[in-house]
BAZA-656470 format. One line per field, with one value per residue (C-alpha): x, y, z; residue number from 1. Coordinates in steps of 0.5 Angstrom, whole numbers, plus 2048, in hexadecimal, padded with zeros to 3 digits. Layout:
<recs>
px	[X_...]
py	[Y_...]
pz	[Z_...]
n	[NUM_...]
</recs>
This chain:
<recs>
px	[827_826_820_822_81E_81B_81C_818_81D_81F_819_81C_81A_812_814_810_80A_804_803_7FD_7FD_800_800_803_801_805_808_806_80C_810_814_819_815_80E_80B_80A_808_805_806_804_806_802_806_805_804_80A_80A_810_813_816_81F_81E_819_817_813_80F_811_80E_80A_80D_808_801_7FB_7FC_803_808_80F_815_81A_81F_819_818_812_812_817_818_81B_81F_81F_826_826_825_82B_830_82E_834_834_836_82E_82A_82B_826_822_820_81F_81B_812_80F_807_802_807_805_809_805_805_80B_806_802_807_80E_813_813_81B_81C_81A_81F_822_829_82B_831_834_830_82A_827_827_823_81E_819_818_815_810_80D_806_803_7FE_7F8_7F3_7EE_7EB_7EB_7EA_7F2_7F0_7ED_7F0_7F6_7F2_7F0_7F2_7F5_7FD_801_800_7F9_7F8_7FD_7F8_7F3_7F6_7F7_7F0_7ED_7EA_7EA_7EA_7E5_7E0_7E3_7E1_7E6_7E5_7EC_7EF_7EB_7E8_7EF_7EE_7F1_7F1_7EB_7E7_7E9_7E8_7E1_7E0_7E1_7DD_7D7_7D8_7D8_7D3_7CE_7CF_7C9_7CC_7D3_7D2_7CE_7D4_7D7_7D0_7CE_7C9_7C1_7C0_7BA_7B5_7AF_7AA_7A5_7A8_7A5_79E_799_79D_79A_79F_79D_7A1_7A4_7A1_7A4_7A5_7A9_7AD_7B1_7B0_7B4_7BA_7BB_7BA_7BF_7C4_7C3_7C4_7C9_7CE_7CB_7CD_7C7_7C6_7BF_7BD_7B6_7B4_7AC_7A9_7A4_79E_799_798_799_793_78F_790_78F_789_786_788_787_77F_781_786_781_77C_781_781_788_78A_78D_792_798_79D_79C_7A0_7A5_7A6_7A7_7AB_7B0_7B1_7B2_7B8_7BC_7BC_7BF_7C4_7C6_7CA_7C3_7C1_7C7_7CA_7D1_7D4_7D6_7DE_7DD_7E1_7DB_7D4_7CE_7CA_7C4_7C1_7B9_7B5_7B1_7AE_7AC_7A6_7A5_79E_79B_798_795_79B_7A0_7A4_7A4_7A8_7A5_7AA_7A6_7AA_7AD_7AA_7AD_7A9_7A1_79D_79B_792_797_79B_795_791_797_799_792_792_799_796_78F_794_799_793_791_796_797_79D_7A1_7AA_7AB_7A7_7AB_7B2_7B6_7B5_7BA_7B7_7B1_7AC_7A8_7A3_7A0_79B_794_796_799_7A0_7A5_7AB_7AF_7B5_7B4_7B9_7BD_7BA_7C2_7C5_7C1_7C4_7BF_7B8_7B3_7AD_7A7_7A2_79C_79B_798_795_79B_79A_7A1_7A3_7A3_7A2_7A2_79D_79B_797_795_799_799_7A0_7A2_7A9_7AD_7B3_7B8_7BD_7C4_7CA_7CF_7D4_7D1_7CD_7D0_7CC_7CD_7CA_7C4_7C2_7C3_7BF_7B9_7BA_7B8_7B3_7AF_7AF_7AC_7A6_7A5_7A5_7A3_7A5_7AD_7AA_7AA_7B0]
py	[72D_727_728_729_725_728_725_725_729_727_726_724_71F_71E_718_717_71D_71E_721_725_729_729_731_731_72D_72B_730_735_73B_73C_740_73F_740_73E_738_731_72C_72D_728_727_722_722_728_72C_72E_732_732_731_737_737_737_739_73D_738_734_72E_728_722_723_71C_71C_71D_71F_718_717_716_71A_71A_71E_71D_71A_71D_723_725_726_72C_730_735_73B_73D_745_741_73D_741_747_748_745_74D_74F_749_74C_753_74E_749_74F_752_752_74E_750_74E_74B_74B_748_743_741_73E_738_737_737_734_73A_73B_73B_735_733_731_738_73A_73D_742_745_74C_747_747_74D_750_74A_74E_753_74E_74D_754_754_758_75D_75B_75F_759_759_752_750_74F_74A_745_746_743_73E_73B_735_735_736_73C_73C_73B_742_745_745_746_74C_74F_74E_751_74B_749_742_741_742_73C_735_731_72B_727_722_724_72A_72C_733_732_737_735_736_73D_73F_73B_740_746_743_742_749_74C_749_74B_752_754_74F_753_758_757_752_756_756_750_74B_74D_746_742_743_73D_743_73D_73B_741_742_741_743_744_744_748_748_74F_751_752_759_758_753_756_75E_75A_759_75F_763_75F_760_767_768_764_768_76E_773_776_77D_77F_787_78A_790_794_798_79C_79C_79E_7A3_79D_799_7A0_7A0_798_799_79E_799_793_794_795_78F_78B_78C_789_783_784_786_78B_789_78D_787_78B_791_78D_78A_791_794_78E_78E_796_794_78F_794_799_793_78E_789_786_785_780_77A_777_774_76D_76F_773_779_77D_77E_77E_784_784_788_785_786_77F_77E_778_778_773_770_76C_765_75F_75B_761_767_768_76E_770_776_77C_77E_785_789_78F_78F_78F_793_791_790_78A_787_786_783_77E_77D_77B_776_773_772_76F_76A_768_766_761_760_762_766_764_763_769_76D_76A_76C_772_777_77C_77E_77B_77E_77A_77C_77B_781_77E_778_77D_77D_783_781_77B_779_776_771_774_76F_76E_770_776_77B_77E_77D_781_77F_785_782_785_78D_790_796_79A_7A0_7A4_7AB_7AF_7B7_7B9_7B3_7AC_7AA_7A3_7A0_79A_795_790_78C_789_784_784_77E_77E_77A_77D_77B_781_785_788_78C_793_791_78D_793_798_793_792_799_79C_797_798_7A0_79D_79A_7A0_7A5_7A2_7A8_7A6_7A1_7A6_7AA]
pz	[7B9_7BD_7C2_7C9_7CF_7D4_7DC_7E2_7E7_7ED_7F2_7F8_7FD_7F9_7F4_7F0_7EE_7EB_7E4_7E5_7DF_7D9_7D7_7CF_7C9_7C3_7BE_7C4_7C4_7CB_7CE_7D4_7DB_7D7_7DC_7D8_7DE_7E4_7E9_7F0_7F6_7FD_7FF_7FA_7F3_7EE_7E6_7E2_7DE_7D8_7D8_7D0_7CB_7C5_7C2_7C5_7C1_7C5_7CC_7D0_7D6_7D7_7DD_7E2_7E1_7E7_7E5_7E9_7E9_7E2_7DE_7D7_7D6_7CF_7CA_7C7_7C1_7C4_7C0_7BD_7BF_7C6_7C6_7C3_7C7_7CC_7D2_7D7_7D3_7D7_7DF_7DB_7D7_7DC_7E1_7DD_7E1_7DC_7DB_7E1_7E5_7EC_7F3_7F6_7FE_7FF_804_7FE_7F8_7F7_7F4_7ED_7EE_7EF_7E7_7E1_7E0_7DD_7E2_7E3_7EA_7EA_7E9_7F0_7F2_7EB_7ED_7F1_7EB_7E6_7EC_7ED_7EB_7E5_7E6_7E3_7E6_7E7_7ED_7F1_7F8_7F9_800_7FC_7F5_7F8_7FC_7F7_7F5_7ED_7EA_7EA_7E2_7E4_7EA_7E4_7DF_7E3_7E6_7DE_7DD_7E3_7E5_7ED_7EE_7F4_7EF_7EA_7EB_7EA_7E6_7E7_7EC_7F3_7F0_7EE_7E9_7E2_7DC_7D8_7DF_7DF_7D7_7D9_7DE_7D9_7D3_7D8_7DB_7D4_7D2_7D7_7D8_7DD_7E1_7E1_7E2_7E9_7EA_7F0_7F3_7F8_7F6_7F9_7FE_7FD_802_802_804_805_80B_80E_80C_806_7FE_7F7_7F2_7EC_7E5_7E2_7DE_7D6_7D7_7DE_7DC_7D6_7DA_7E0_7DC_7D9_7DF_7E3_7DE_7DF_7E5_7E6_7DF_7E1_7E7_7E9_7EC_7EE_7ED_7F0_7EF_7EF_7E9_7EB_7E5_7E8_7E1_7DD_7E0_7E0_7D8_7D7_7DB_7D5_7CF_7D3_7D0_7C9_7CA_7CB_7C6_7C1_7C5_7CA_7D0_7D1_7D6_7DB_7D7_7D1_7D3_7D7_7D1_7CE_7D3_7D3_7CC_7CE_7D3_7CF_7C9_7CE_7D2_7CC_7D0_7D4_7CE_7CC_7CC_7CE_7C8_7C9_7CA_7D0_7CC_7C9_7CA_7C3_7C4_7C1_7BD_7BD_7C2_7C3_7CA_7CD_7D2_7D8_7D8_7DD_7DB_7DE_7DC_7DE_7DC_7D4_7D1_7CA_7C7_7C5_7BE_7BC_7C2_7C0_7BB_7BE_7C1_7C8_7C5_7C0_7C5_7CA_7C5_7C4_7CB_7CB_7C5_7C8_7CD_7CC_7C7_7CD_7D1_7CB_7CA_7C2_7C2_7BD_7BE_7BA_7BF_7C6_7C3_7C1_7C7_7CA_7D0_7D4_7D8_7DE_7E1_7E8_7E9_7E6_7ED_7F2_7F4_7F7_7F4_7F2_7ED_7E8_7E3_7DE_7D7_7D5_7CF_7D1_7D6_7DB_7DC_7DF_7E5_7E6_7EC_7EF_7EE_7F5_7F7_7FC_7FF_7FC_7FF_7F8_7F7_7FE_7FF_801_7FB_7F9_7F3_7EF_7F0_7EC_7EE_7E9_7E9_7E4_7E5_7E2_7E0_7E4_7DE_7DA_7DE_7E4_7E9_7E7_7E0_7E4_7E8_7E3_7DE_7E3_7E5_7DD_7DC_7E2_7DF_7DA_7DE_7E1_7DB_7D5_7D1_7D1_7CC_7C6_7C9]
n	[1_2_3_4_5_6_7_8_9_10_11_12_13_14_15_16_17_18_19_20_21_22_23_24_25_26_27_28_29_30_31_32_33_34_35_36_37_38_39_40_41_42_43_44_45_46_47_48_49_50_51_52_53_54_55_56_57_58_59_60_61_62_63_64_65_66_67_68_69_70_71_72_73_74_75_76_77_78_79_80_81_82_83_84_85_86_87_88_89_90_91_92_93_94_95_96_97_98_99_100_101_102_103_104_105_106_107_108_109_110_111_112_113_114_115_116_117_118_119_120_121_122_123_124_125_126_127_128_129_130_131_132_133_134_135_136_137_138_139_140_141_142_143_144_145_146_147_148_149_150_151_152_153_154_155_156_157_158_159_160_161_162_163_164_165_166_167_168_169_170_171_172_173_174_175_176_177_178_179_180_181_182_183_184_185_186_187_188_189_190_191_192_193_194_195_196_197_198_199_200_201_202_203_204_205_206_207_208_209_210_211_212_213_214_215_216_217_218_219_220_221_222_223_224_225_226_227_228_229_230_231_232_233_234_235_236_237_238_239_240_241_242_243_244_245_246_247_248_249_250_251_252_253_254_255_256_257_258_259_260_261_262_263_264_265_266_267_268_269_270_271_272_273_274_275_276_277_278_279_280_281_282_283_284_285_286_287_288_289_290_291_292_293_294_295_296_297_298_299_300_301_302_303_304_305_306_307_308_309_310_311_312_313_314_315_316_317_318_319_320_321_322_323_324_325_326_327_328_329_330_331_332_333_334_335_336_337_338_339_340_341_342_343_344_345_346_347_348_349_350_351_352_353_354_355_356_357_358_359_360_361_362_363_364_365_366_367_368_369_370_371_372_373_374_375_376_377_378_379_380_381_382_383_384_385_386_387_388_389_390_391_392_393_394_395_396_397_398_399_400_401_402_403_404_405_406_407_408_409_410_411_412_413_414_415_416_417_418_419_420_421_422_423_424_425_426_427_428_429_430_431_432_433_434_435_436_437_438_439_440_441_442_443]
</recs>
């Protein structure tokens, strides 16, 4: 089959116009109403259509050429079905919507309609149909993704990305916006997730806070420069919920009280974290769904079936979270003097990677500094994590009488997409239960 020509259509009184992109290459496949060309005059821009499906043989023009109407675009080997296909079939395939189509504002984009196209008498009217817009479900800023200064095939692509092109630097002629600009901008915000996901948020200013008095400027410090990351990504994945509640302990102080001797005889302290520990363990068993993870896929969670704890410890170079492995498992003199080790290591900074990692659920703890209450961030893939602040002596009407009891007040943070409130409270509920009557631990 000889190769057909594609010609620039009718272009009313512009003369002569610019080829501002060439949007196919050599070989490439093509159906009727594909774009081939974008040209632009002073008025306003327009691609060129396709009146056939193919095959491109050879591409005539470039970027930079000066076009008129009738002169040769591209050749083409047009497919057989295509030119065999019976001519009362074409009004329903050229109306057919093709993907990503969108109608541009008719002051700044000249009708697609007037491209070279076969056209039958019933064609205008089924016209409009091929300009409705897809349903995407990206979320671009319309008012200035129209603005924008590109081709109806470029705002096309982009819309079928979901990319808005106000955030798009152009890097054609006057700052025009071509396709490499916007698979550019794709490749970038792929490759930089952090920044993805904070895409939406507005940018902090740059204040120069020397103009309004003396400055010091002090480095992170290594701990908090890797910590900072990884808690903004948490914040910004994670649906954070906070809930409060208070567990009365005042029968647990008094036992530790009694044992803290002993403890200390073998060399540790015997401190309220321990039974914390505990008792969350405790209350995991019991609520499986907080000591899980969201898979990957969004479809299901992993349950897991090990207890490894990790416990924030408070250093000079920040927070450090070494994990205390298999809870379930010791006694409350072990884990003291555990926590006691883990401790001593992160503050000298000897823990080793296998000790920062693998935990389920994490444990801070504020009570040795003060604090009433405060909400703590969820250390993702994890799905909740628990806050205990300052214990404090209240007077609780208790018996028939005003009597003084020791509260401690505990926080539990939560990805809303696992945990919903009733099982929070229902949580937070049992394990302060616990605190209260340590005898649950052996039920």
């Amino acid at each position: 089959m000889a190769n057909e020509q594609v010609r620039v259509p009718d272009l009313g009184d512009s003369g002569k116009v610019d080829v501002v992109e060439v949007l196919v290459t050599n070989g490439q496949a093509i159906a009727v109403d594909d774009p081939l060309i974008t040209l632009e005059s002073d008025k306003a821009s327009m691609d060129v259509p396709s009146p056939l499906a193919g095959k491109v043989v050879e591409i005539k023009v470039k970027a930079g050429d000066q076009v008129g109407e009738g002169d040769v675009i591209l050749l083409v080997e047009a497919d057989e079905a295509a030119a065999e296909a019976p001519a009362e079939e074409e009004p329903s395939e050229t109306a057919t919507a093709q993907p990503g189509a969108e109608p541009e504002p008719a002051s700044s984009e000249a009708p697609e309609s007037t491209g070279p196209r076969r056209e039958t008498p019933d064609e205008p009217a089924a016209r409009p149909a091929a300009l409705a817009p897809p349903d995407t479900g990206a979320v671009i800023e319309q008012a200035a993704h129209v603005k924008a200064y590109a081709s109806p095939a470029v705002r096309r692509f982009a819309r079928e990305l979901g990319v808005d092109l106000s955030r798009v630097q152009g890097s054609g002629r006057k700052g025009r916006i071509l396709k490499p600009d916007v698979q550019s901008w794709v490749k970038k915000t792929l490759a930089e997730p952090a920044a993805a996901a904070g895409a939406a948020l507005p940018e902090m200013p740059v204040i120069d806070f020397s103009k309004f008095g003396e400055v010091e400027r002090v480095p992170l410090t290594r701990v908090q420069k890797i910590s900072g990351p990884n808690l903004r990504r948490a914040w910004l994945h994670v649906p954070h919920v906070t809930q409060h509640d208070e567990a009365d302990i005042t029968e647990l102080e008094a036992f530790r009280q009694q044992h803290k001797g002993e403890a200390k005889a073998e060399g540790f302290n015997l401190t309220p974290l321990a039974f914390v520990l505990k008792a969350s363990v405790a209350a995991l068993q019991k609520f499986p769904k907080v000591n899980s993870s969201l898979d990957p896929d969004g479809e299901s969670l992993v349950l897991k079936r090990y207890y490894h704890l990790g416990v924030a410890v408070d250093t000079e170079e920040g927070l450090v979270v070494p994990v205390v492995r298999d809870v379930d498992r010791k006694g409350v003199f072990e884990l003291a003097r555990e926590l006691a080790e883990v401790s001593a290591q992160a503050r000298e900074r000897k823990l080793k990677p296998d000790q920062l990692r693998g935990a389920s659920f994490t444990v801070s703890s504020l009570g040795g500094i003060g604090g009433t209450a405060f909400t703590p961030i969820v250390n993702a893939p994890e799905v909740a994590i628990l806050g205990v602040s300052r214990a404090t002596e209240r007077p609780v009407w208790r018996d028939g009488e005003v009597t003084g009891r020791l509260i401690l007040p505990v926080s539990l943070s939560y990805d809303h997409r696992v945990v919903d409130g009733a099982l929070a409270v229902r949580f937070t509920t049992y394990l302060c239960q616990v605190l209260s009557d340590l005898r649950r631990l052996v039920l």
